[in-house]
ZAMARGU-4260 file (C-alpha; in steps of 0.2 Angstrom, whole numbers, plus 5000, padded with zeros to 4 digits):
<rodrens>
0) 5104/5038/5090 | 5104/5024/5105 | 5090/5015/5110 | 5091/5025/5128 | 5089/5040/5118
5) 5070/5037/5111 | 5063/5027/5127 | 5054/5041/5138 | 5037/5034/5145 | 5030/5054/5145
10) 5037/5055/5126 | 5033/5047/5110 | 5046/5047/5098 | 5039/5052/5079 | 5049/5052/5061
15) 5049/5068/5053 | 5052/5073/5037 | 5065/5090/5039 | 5068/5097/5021 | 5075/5079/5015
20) 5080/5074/5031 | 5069/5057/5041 | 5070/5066/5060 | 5064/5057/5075 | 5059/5069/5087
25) 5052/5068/5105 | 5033/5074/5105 | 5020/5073/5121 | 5013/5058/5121 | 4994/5060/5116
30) 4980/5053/5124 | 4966/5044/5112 | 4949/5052/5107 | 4933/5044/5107 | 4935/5035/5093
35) 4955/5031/5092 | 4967/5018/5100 | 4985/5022/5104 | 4995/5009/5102 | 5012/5001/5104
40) 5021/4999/5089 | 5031/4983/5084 | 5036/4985/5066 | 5030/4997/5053 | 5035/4996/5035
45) 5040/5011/5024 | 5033/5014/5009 | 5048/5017/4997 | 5038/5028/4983 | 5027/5040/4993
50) 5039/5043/5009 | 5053/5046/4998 | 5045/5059/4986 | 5040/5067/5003 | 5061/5068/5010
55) 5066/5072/4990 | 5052/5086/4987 | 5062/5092/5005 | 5044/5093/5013 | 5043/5102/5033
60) 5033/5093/5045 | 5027/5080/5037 | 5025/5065/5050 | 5033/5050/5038 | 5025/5033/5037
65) 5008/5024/5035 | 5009/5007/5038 | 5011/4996/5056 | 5006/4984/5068 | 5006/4983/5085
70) 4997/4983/5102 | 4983/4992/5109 | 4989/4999/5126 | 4975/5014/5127 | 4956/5017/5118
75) 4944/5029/5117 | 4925/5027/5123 | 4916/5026/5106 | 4929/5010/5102 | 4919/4995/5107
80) 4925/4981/5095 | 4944/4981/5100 | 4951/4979/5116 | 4968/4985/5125 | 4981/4969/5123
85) 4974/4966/5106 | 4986/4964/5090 | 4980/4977/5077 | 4988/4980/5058 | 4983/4999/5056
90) 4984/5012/5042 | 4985/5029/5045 | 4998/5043/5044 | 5013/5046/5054 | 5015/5024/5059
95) 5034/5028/5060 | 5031/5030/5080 | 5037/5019/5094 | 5018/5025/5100 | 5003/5030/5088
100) 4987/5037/5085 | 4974/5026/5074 | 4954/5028/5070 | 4948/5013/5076 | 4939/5010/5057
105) 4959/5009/5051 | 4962/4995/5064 | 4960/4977/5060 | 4963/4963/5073 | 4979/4950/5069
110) 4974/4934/5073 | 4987/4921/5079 | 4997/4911/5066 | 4998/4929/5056 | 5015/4934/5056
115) 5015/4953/5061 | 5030/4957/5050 | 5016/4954/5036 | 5003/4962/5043 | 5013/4979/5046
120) 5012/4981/5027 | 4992/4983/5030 | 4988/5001/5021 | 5000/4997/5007 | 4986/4980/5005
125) 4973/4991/5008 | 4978/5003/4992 | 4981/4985/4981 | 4963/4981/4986 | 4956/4998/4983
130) 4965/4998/4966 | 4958/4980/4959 | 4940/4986/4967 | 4942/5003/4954 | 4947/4991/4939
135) 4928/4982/4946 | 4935/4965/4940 | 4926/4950/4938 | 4931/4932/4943 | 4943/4925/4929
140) 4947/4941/4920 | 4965/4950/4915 | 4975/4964/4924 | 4991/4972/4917 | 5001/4978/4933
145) 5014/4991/4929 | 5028/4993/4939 | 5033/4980/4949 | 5039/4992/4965 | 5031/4985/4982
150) 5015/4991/4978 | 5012/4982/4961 | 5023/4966/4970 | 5007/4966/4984 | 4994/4968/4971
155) 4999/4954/4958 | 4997/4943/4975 | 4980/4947/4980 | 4973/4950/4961 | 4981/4928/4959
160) 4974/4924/4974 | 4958/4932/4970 | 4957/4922/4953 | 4961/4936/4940 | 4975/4934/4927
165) 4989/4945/4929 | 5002/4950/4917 | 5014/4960/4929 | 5028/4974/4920 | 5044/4983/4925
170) 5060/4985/4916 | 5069/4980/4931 | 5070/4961/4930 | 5076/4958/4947 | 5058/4964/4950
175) 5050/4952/4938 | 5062/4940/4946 | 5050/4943/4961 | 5035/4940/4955 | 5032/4923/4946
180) 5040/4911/4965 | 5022/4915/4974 | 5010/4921/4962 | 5013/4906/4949 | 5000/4908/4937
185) 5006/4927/4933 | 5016/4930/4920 | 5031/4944/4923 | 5037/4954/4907 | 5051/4966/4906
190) 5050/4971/4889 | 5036/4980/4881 | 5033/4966/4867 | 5031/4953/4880 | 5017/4961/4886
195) 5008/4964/4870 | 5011/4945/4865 | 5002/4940/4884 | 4988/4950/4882 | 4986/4947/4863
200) 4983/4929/4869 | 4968/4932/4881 | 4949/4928/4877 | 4946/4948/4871 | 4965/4950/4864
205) 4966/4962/4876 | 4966/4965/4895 | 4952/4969/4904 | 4964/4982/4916 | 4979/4992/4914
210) 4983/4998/4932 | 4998/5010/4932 | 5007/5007/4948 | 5022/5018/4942 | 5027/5031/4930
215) 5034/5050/4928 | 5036/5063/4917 | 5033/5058/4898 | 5032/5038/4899 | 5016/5035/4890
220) 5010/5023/4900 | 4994/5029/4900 | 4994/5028/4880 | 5002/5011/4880 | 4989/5005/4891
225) 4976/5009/4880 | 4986/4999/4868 | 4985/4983/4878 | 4966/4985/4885 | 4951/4976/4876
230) 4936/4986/4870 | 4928/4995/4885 | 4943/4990/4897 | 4948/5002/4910 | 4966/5010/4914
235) 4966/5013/4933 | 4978/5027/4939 | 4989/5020/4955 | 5004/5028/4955 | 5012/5047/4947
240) 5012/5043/4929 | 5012/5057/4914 | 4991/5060/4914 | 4993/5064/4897 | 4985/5054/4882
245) 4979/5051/4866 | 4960/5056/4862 | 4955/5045/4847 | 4966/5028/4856 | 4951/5032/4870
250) 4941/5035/4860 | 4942/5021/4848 | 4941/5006/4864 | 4928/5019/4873 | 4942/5015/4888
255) 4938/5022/4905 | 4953/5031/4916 | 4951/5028/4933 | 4961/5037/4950 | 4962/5025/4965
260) 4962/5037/4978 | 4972/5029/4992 | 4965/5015/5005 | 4947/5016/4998 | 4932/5026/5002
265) 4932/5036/5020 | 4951/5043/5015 | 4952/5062/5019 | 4935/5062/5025 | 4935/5068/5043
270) 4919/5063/5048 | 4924/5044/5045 | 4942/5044/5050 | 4942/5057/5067 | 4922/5058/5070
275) 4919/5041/5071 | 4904/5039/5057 | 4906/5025/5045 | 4896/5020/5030 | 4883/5008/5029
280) 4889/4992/5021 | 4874/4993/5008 | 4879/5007/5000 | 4897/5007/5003 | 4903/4990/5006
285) 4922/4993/5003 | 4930/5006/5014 | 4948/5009/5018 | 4946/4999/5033 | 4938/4985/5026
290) 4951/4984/5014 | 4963/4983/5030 | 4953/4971/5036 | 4953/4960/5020 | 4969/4961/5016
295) 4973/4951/5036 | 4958/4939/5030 | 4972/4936/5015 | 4985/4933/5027 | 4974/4922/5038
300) 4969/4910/5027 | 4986/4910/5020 | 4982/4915/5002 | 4996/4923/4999 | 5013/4928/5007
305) 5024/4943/5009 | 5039/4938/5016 | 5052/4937/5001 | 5046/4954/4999 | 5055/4962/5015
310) 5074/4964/5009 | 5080/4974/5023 | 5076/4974/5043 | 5081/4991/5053 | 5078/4994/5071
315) 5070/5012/5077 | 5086/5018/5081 | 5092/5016/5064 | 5079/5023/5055 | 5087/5036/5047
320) 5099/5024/5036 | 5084/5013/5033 | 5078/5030/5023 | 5095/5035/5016 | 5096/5016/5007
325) 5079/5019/5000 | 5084/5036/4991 | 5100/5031/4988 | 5096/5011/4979 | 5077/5014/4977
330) 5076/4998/4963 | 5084/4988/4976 | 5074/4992/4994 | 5055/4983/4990 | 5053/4978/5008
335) 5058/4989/5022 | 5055/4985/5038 | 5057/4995/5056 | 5057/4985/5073 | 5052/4993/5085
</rodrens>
């Protein structure tokens, strides 16, 4: 595919996945509803787990992608706090697009001196925050991140910029390698003892989270979590791991297992997303796109940074590669990145 091939200002050029195949195909370019921007894509990110288990699971349809940034170039009459010409990070499905549709809650404006190759990885920060917020931390307290994949690499950063300890695992130790450079006070284990000496020599001997950013069929992670948490500490489910555990290990810590479902509150709920209604901040202060909009607050105030974390830069046209690297050397991808 040339760059010819996918500019037709009637057309909007969307990835697909076609039975384990990443497609672009040539749609009609939609117009915005009420409460939606379309914007101009300038890069959008892929996320390695969850794009790829679509093209391996040889899925039909599925419009591929979740996180971008780019320019607001049309908007819908109920979208009164951004403007057309406005940089937004968004989250939302199907961001692999020269052009997309967003809600206007899962926009957040990028203000200058933030580099838009960060904020294109905004509903990847959006689930790291969601995750921390389901593990309800308090200042000063202990998170075990397991898996090291660009997820967990994103949540060690904003839980050591938001004051918690982390302990960070993955037996890969390239990705351990990763982590310690810029988020100094975390501490990056690739060996299961490592991690039970760390959380041994907290204030409970033991962590106050366990948040599973990875797994698959019979790891134990769950049960291994248990293992590491203090008395009353809380495993938060992240990533696919084997939902299988040990009763009386539960039992003994009265641990809570908890599911971070996606973003945040408002995901899958029509009414917020397409409709336009959001949730008062009293009662829900933390929504998807808050979360959007805190983790650009992150990279604003230059809390952290995500920059070592993008190992490979594709253009549009080249898309297709950009997927074939992450099936075919997923342990070596972390940061992908589409310019568009």
């Amino acid at each position: 595919m040339n760059q010819g091939e996918i500019r037709n200002l009637n057309k909007v050029n969307v990835t697909v996945a076609r039975l384990g195949k990443a497609v672009v195909e040539q749609w009609e370019r939609p117009a915005p509803g009420e409460h939606q921007i379309l914007i101009r894509t300038e890069y959008a990110v892929i996320s390695t787990g969850t794009e790829t288990k679509s093209l391996r699971s040889k899925s039909n349809g599925i419009r591929l992608g979740y996180n971008a940034v780019g320019i607001i170039v049309e908007k819908g009459a109920g979208v009164e706090h951004l403007e057309i010409g406005q940089r937004v990070a968004c989250y939302g499905e199907g961001s692999h697009a020269d052009y997309s549709l967003v809600s206007k809650f899962l926009a957040a404006p990028v203000p200058d001196g933030v580099d838009p190759e960060e904020a294109a990885f905004a509903g990847l920060g959006a689930i790291a925050i969601h995750a921390l917020h389901q593990a309800e931390m308090q200042f000063g307290e202990t998170a075990v991140l397991v898996g090291l994949g660009i997820l967990g690499q994103i949540a060690a950063r904003i839980a050591n910029a938001a004051a918690y300890r982390v302990i960070g695992f993955d037996i890969q130790p390239m990705r351990c390698n990763m982590l310690e450079p810029l988020a100094p006070n975390a501490i990056a284990c690739n060996r299961v003892e490592e991690v039970t000496s760390a959380v041994r020599n907290t204030e409970c001997a033991g962590a106050d989270s366990v948040m599973l950013f990875g797994g698959g069929k019979d790891d134990g992670l769950i049960d291994q979590g248990i293992e590491w948490l203090r008395d009353r500490g809380k495993i938060v489910i992240v990533g696919i791991p084997d939902t299988t555990f040990a009763r009386n290990a539960l039992f003994v810590k009265e641990a809570q297992i908890r599911i971070c479902r996606a973003g945040g509150p408002g995901r899958y709920d029509a009414k917020y997303e397409q409709a336009g209604f959001d949730y008062p901040d009293g009662y829900v202060r933390w929504t998807e796109g808050r979360n959007v909009g805190k983790f650009i607050r992150l990279l604003s105030e230059k809390r952290m940074s995500l920059k070592p974390l993008i190992r490979h830069r594709f253009d549009f046209a080249e898309i297709d590669r950009a997927y074939q690297l992450c099936l075919d050397a997923p342990a070596e991808t972390m940061g992908v990145l589409i310019r568009y």
